[in-house]
C-alpha positions as CSV (number, residue, x, y, z in Angstrom):
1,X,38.8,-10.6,11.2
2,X,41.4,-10.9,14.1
3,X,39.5,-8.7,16.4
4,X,36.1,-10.0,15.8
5,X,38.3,-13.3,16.2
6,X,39.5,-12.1,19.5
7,X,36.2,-10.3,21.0
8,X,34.7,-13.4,20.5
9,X,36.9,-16.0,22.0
10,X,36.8,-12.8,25.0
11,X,33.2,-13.0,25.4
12,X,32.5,-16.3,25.4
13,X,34.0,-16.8,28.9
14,X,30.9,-15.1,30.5
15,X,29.1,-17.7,29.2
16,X,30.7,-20.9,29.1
17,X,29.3,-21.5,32.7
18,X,26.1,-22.1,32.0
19,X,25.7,-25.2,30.8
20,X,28.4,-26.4,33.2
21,X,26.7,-25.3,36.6
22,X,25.1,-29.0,37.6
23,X,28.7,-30.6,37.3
24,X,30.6,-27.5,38.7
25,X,28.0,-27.5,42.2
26,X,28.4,-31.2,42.4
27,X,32.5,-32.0,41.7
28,X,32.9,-28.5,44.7
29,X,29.8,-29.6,47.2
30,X,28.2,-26.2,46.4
31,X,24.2,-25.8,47.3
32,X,21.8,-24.8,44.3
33,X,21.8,-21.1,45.7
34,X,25.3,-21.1,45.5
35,X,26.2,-22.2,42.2
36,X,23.6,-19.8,41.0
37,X,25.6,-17.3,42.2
38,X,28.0,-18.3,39.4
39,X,26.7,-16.6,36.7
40,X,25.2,-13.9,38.8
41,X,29.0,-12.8,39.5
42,X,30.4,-13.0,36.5
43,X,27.7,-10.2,34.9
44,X,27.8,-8.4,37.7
45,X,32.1,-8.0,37.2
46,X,31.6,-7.6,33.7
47,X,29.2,-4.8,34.1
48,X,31.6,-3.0,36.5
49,X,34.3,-3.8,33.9
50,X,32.4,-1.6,31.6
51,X,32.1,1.3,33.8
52,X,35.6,1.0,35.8
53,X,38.5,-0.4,32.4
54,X,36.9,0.3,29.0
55,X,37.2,4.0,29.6
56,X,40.6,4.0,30.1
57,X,41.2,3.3,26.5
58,X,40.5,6.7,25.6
59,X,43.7,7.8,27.5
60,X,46.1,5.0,27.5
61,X,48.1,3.3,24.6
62,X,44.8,0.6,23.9
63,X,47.4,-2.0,22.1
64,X,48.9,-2.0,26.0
65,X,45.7,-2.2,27.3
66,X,44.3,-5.5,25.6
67,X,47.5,-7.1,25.6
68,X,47.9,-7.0,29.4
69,X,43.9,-7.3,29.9
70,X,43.8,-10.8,28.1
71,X,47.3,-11.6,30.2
72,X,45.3,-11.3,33.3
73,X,42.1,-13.2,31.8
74,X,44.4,-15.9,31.5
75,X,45.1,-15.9,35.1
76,X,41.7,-15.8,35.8
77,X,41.0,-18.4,33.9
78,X,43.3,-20.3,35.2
79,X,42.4,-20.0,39.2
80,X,38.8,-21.1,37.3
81,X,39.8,-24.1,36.1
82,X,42.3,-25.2,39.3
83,X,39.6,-24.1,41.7
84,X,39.5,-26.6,45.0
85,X,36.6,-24.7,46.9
86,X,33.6,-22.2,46.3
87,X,35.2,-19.0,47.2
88,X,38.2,-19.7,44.8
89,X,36.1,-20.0,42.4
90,X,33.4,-17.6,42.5
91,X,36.2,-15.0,43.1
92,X,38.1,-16.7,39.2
93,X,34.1,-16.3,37.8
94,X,34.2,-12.5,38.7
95,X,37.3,-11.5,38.0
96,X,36.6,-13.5,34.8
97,X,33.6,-11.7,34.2
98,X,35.6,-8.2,34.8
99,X,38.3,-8.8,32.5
100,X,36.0,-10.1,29.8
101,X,35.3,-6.4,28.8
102,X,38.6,-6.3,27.0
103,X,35.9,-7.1,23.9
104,X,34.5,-3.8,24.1
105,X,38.7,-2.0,24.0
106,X,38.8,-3.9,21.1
107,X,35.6,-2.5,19.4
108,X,36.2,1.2,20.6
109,X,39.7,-0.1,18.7
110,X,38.5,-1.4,15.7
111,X,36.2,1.7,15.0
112,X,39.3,4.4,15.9
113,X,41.0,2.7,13.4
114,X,38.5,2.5,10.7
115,X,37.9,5.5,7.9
116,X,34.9,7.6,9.4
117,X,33.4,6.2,5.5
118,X,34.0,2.5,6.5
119,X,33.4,2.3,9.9
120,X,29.9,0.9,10.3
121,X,31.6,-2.2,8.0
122,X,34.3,-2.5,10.4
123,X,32.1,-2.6,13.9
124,X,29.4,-4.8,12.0
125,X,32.6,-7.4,11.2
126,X,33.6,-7.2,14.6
127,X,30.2,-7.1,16.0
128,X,29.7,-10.6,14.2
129,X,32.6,-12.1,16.0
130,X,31.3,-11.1,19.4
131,X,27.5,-12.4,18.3
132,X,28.7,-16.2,17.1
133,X,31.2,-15.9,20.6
134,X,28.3,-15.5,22.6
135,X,25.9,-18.0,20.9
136,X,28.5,-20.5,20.4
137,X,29.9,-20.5,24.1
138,X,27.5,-23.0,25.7
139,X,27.4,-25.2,22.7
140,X,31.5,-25.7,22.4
141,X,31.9,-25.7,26.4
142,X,29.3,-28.7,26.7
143,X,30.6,-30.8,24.3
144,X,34.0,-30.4,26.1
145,X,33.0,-31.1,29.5
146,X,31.6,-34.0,28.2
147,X,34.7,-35.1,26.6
148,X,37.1,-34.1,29.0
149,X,35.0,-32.4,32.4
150,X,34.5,-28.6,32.7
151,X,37.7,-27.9,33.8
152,X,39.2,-28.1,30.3
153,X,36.8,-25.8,29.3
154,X,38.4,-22.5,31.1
155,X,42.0,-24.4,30.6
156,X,41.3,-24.6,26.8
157,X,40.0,-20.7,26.6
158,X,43.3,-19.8,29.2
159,X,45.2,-21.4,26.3
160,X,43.2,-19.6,23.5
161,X,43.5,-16.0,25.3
162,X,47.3,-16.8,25.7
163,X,47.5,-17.2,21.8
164,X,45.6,-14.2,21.7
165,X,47.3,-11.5,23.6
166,X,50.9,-12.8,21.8
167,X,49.4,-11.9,18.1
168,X,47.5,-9.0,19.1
169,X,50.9,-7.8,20.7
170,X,52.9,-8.6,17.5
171,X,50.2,-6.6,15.1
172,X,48.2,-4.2,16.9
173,X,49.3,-0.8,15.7
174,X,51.0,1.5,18.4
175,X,49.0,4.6,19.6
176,X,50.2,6.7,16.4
177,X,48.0,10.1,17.4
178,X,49.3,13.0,19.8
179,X,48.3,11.5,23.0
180,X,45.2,13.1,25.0
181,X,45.2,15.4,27.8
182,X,45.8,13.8,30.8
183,X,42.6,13.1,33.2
184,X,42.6,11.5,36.2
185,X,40.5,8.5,36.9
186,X,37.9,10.0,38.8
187,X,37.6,12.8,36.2
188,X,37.5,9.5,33.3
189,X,34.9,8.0,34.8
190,X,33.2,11.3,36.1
191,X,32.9,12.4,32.0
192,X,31.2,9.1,30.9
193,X,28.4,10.3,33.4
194,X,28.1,14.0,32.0
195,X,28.5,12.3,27.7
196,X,25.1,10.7,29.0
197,X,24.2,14.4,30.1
198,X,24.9,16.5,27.6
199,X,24.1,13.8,24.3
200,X,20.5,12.9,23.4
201,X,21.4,10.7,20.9
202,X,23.5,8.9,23.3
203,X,20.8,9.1,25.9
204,X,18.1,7.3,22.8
205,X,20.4,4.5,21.3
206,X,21.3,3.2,25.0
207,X,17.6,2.8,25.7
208,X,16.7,0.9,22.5
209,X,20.2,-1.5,23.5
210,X,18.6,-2.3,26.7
211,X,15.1,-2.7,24.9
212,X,16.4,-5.3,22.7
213,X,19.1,-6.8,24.9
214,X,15.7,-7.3,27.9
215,X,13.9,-8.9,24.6
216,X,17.4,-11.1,23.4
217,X,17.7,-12.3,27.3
218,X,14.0,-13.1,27.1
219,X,14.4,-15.7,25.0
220,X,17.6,-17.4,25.5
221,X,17.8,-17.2,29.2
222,X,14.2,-19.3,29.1
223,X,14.3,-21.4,25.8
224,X,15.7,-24.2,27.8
225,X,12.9,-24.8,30.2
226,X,9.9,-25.7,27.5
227,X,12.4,-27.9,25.3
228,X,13.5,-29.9,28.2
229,X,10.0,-30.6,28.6
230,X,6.2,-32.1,27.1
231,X,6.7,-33.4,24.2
232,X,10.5,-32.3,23.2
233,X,12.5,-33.5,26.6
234,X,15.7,-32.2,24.8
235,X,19.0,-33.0,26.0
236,X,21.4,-30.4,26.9
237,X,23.4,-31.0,24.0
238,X,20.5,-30.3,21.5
239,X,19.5,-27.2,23.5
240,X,22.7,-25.7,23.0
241,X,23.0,-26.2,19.9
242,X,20.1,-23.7,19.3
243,X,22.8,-21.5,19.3
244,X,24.5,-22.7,15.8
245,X,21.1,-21.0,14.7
246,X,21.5,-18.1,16.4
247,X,24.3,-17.6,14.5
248,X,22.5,-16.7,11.4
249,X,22.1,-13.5,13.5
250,X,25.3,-12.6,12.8
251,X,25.2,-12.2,9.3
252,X,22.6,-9.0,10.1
253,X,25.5,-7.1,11.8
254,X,27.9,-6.8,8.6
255,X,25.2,-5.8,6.5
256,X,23.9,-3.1,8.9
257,X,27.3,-1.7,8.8
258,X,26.6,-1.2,5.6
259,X,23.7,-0.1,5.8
260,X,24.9,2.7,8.5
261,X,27.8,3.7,6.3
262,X,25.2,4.8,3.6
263,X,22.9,6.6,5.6
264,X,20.3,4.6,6.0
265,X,20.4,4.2,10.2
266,X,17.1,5.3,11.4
267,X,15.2,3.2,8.9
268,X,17.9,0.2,9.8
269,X,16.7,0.4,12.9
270,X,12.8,0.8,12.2
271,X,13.2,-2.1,10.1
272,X,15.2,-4.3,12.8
273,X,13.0,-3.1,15.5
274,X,9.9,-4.5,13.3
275,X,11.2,-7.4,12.9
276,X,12.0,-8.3,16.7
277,X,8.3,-7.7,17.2
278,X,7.5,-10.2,14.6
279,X,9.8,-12.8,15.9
280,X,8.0,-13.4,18.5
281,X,4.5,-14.7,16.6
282,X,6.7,-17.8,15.4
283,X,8.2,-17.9,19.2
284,X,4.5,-18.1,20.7
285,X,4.2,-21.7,18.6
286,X,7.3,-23.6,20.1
287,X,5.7,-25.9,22.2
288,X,4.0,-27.3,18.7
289,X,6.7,-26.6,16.2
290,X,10.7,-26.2,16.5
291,X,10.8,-24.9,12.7
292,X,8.7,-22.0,14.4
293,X,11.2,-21.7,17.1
294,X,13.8,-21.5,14.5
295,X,12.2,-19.1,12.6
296,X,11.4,-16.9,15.8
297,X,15.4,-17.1,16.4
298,X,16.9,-16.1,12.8
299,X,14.5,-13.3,12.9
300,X,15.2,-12.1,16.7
301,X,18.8,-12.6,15.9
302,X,18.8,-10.4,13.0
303,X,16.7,-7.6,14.5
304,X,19.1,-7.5,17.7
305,X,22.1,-7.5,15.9
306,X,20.8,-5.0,13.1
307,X,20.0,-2.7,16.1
308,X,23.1,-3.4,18.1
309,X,26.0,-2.0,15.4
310,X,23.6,1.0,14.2
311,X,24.0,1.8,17.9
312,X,27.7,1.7,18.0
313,X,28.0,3.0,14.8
314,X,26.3,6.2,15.8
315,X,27.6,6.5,19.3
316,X,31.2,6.4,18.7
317,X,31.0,8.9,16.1
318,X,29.8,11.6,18.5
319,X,32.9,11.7,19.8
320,X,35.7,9.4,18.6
321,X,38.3,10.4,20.9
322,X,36.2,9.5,23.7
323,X,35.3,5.9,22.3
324,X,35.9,3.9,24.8
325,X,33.7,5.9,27.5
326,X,31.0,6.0,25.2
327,X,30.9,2.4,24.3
328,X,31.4,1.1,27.4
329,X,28.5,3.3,28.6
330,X,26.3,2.5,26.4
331,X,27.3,-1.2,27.0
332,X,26.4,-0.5,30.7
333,X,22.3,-0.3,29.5
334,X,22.9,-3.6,27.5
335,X,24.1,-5.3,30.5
336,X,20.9,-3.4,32.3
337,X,18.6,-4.9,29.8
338,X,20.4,-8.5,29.9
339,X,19.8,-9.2,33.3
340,X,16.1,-7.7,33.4
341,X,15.2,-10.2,30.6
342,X,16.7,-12.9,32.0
343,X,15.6,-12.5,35.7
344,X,11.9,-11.1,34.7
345,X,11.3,-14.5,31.6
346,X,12.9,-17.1,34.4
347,X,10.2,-15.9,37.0
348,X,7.6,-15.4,34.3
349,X,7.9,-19.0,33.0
350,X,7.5,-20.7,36.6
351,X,4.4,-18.6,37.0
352,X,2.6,-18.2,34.2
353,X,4.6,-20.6,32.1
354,X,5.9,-19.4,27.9
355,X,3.1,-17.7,26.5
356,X,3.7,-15.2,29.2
357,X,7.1,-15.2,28.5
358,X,6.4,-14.5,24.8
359,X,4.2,-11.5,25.6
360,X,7.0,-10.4,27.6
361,X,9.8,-9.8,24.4
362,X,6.7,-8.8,22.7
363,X,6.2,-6.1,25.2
364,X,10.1,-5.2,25.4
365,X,10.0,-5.4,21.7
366,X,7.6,-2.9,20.8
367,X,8.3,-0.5,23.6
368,X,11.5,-0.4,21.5
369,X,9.2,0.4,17.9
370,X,7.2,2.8,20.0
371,X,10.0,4.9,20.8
372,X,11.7,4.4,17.3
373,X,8.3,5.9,16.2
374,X,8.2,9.3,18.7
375,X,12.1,9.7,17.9
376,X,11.9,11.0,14.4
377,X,13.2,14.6,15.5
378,X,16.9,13.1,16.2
379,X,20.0,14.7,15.0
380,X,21.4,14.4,12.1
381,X,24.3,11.7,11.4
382,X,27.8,12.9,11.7
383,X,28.7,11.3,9.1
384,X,26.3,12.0,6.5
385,X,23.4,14.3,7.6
386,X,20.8,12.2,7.5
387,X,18.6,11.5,10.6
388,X,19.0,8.8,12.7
């Protein structure tokens, strides 16, 4: 519970700015393009954070690693919320952004410590902390720039991540195993590349995370623009608090843990990825019915999830001394998918407006069925021998 706890206080930062931008571009005189540049940054460190720090808890002490991670967070949170001019910021948003990926340590973490039996449990608990972290973020960090401006938003979290990295110090276990043979970094990051190479398993759950990360960007990076319009005309406040729905979504990734720890992966994920097509029926009807919308969330939620810790589950036991290259690679194609939803429904909508939009998860949806469907030849589980 502490390090779904602290993956999703983690993860929230990349998100918190999004409600915010209006009132950050006006209080620094930043242009529209500009402040849009906000959010753009702080993926764009995170997905290098991926690549470039969460590897290196395959050959470094990883209680050292999130404790001085989330000390520098706090920094960078800090320079966000003290921030005077553009650059100052922008540079605290990416570094932010960067940093943030000390959720992912903690999963490749939680799973070395968990009994090869258990561990789908274990990354489906801490997979649920990371879920209600994201959905949560622009919910909590609206009401409290409404209360108290959007600077106590990153000061709050810099307070938070402080607490954090203390407890986490006090009762993270020390690296107890012989340690590994020394790589350089070149060589660390050089053997994420050939893992892709050489594992078709890791090569097949990657592109089903992107599939359903493109579809789960679809719909919340556009939701937005049809309630704050004919006939809803939402305000920001009842927008984000969509996400307390979302959270239902959560509940999907403890039980396929489960699930994974009996066996049952590849028809966990046949099932999810069935689902995420249907959610998108009810999705098609918001303009006439929110109960459709929530229905269309709960279900899309579920399926993502569902998918998302079967993924993990699978990946890291490939190779479990090499956890943290092949999560944070794989996390590297949920990123991919993330912004190609996001930046393909935002365009989508101003053209063609949210049917089109709808069609498009629909599309990414069952791309993802279709290839569940042609991959019934996988390898077995190494945990249990059944097919994936």
């Amino acid at each position: 519970m502490l390090f779904a706890v602290a993956c999703g206080a983690a993860v929230a930062n990349v998100y918190f700015s999004q409600p915010l931008l209006v009132t950050m571009g006006h209080d620094l005189a930043m242009s529209p393009a500009l402040i849009g540049s906000v959010v753009t940054l702080t993926h764009v460190g995170y997905g290098l954070g991926l690549f470039l720090l969460v590897p290196l808890g395959d050959v470094t002490d990883r209680r050292r690693l999130v404790v001085v991670q989330l000390l520098l967070l706090v920094v960078a949170l800090t320079v966000v919320a003290t921030a005077r001019t553009a650059a100052v910021l922008l540079a605290g948003m990416a570094a932010t952004g960067l940093l943030a990926v000390v959720t992912q340590t903690l999963m490749a973490f939680a799973a070395s410590l968990a009994p090869p039996a258990g561990r789908g449990r274990v990354v489906g608990l801490v997979t649920s902390g990371v879920v209600t972290g994201i959905l949560l973020a622009r919910t909590v960090s609206g009401l409290m720039a409404d209360l108290a401006g959007w600077r106590s938003v990153y000061l709050a979290s810099a307070s938070l991540t402080a607490l954090l990295a203390l407890v986490l110090y006090r009762v993270l276990p020390r690296r107890a195993d012989a340690p590994p043979a020394p790589l350089r970094y070149g060589q660390l990051l050089r053997s994420t590349v050939t893992l892709f190479a050489r594992e078709r398993l890791l090569r097949l759950r990657a592109l089903f995370g992107l599939l359903v990360f493109a579809a789960f960007s679809t719909l919340w990076s556009s939701v937005a623009l049809p309630l704050s319009e004919a006939p809803y005309f939402l305000p920001h406040s009842a927008i984000g608090a969509l996400g307390l729905i979302g959270v239902a979504g959560a509940l999907a990734a403890t039980v396929a843990g489960r699930l994974n720890d009996r066996g049952l992966s590849r028809r966990t994920t046949g099932i999810a990825l069935t689902l995420l097509a249907a959610s998108w029926v009810p999705l098609a009807f918001t303009r006439s019915s929110l109960w459709a919308l929530a229905a269309g969330v709960i279900l899309l939620d579920l399926a993502v999830q569902a998918v998302h810790v079967t993924n993990q589950t699978l990946i890291y036991a490939l190779h479990p001394a090499a956890g943290g290259r092949l999560i944070g690679g794989y996390m590297v194609f949920y990123s991919i998918g993330s912004a190609t939803g996001a930046l393909a429904a935002t365009s989508l909508y101003t053209a063609a407006g949210w049917g089109a939009v709808c069609a498009l998860g629909a599309a990414f949806s069952c791309l993802g069925l279709v290839l569940w469907v042609f991959a019934r030849d996988g390898a077995p589980d190494p945990a249990t021998g059944t097919e994936h």
